[in-house]
N, C-alpha and C positions, 0 to 999 in steps of 0.2 A: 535345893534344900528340902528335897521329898520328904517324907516321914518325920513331919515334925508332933513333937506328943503334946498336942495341944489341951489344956485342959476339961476335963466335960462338961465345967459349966460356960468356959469359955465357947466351946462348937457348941452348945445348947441355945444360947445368945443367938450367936450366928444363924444357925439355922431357924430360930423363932423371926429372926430379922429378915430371911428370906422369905419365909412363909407368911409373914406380916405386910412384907410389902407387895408380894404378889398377891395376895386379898385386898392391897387397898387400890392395886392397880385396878385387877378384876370388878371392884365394887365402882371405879368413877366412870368405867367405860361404859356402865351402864346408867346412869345420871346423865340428866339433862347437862345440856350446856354452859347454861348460868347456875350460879348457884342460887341468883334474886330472878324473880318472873322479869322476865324484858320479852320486847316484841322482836319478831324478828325484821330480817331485811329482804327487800326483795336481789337475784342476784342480778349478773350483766346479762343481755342477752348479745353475741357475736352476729355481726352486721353480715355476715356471708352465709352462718350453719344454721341460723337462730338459736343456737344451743345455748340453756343458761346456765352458767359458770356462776359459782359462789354463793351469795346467799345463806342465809338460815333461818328458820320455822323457829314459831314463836316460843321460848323458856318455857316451863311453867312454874320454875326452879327446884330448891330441892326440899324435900319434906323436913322437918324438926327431925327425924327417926334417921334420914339419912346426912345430915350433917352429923349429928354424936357419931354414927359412926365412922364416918370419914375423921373427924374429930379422934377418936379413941383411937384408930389406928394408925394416925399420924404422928400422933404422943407416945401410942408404944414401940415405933420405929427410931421417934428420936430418943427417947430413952435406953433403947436396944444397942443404939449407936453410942450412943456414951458411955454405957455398960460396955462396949466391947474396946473401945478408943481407949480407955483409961484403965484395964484391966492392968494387975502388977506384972500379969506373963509379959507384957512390954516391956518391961525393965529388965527379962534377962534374955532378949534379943539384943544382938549389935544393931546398931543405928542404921548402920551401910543393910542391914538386911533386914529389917523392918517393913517394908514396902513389897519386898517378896515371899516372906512371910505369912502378913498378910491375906497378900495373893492368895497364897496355900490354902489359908483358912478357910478364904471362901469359898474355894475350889473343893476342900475335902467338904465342905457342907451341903454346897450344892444340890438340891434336890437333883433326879434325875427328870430326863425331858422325855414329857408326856405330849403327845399330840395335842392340838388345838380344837376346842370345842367348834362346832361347825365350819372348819376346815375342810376342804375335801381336795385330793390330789391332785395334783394337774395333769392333765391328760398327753 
């Protein structure tokens, strides 16, 4: 179902929806763990390597500044999705092709794939 002529506020959706969530991913990876101060745990340490497996340092959780935003862009993903789930372009898809459809959309929106910030090659 290649070239389908989706409409442009419909791929606008979509693609604010990709870009929304890749910011909200990017944004918690760098947030602490909790979102409330907690202490942490000490980990195991292995009875043969002494190596300590597990554990985590203590929260300090997350600021007022970074809940709204995690906040705000949680709400404009779920909103982005409802906007796109209930657009009327669904009504004149067949049912049976709805799902790869779909697909398509999110396929033609897709940003394209940029390397990983402090990634480096494997040798």
């Amino acid at each position: 179902m290649a070239g389908t002529a989706f409409p442009d506020d419909l791929r606008a959706a979509q693609t604010r929806l990709h870009q929304a969530t890749s910011e909200l991913a990017a944004l918690l990876r760098t947030l602490p763990w909790s979102v409330e101060p907690l202490p942490g745990r000490p980990g195991t340490q292995h009875p043969h390597t002494g190596e300590v497996t597990g554990g985590r340092e203590r929260s300090p959780g997350w600021t007022r500044d970074q809940k709204d935003a995690v906040g705000r862009l949680r709400r404009e993903c779920t909103d982005l999705s409802a906007r796109i789930t209930t657009h009327a372009f669904w009504s004149t898809v067949e049912a049976e092709q709805r799902v790869l459809t779909r697909t398509e959309l999110k396929q033609v929106t897709k940003p394209a794939v940029t390397a990983a910030f402090g990634i480096t090659e494997a040798a």
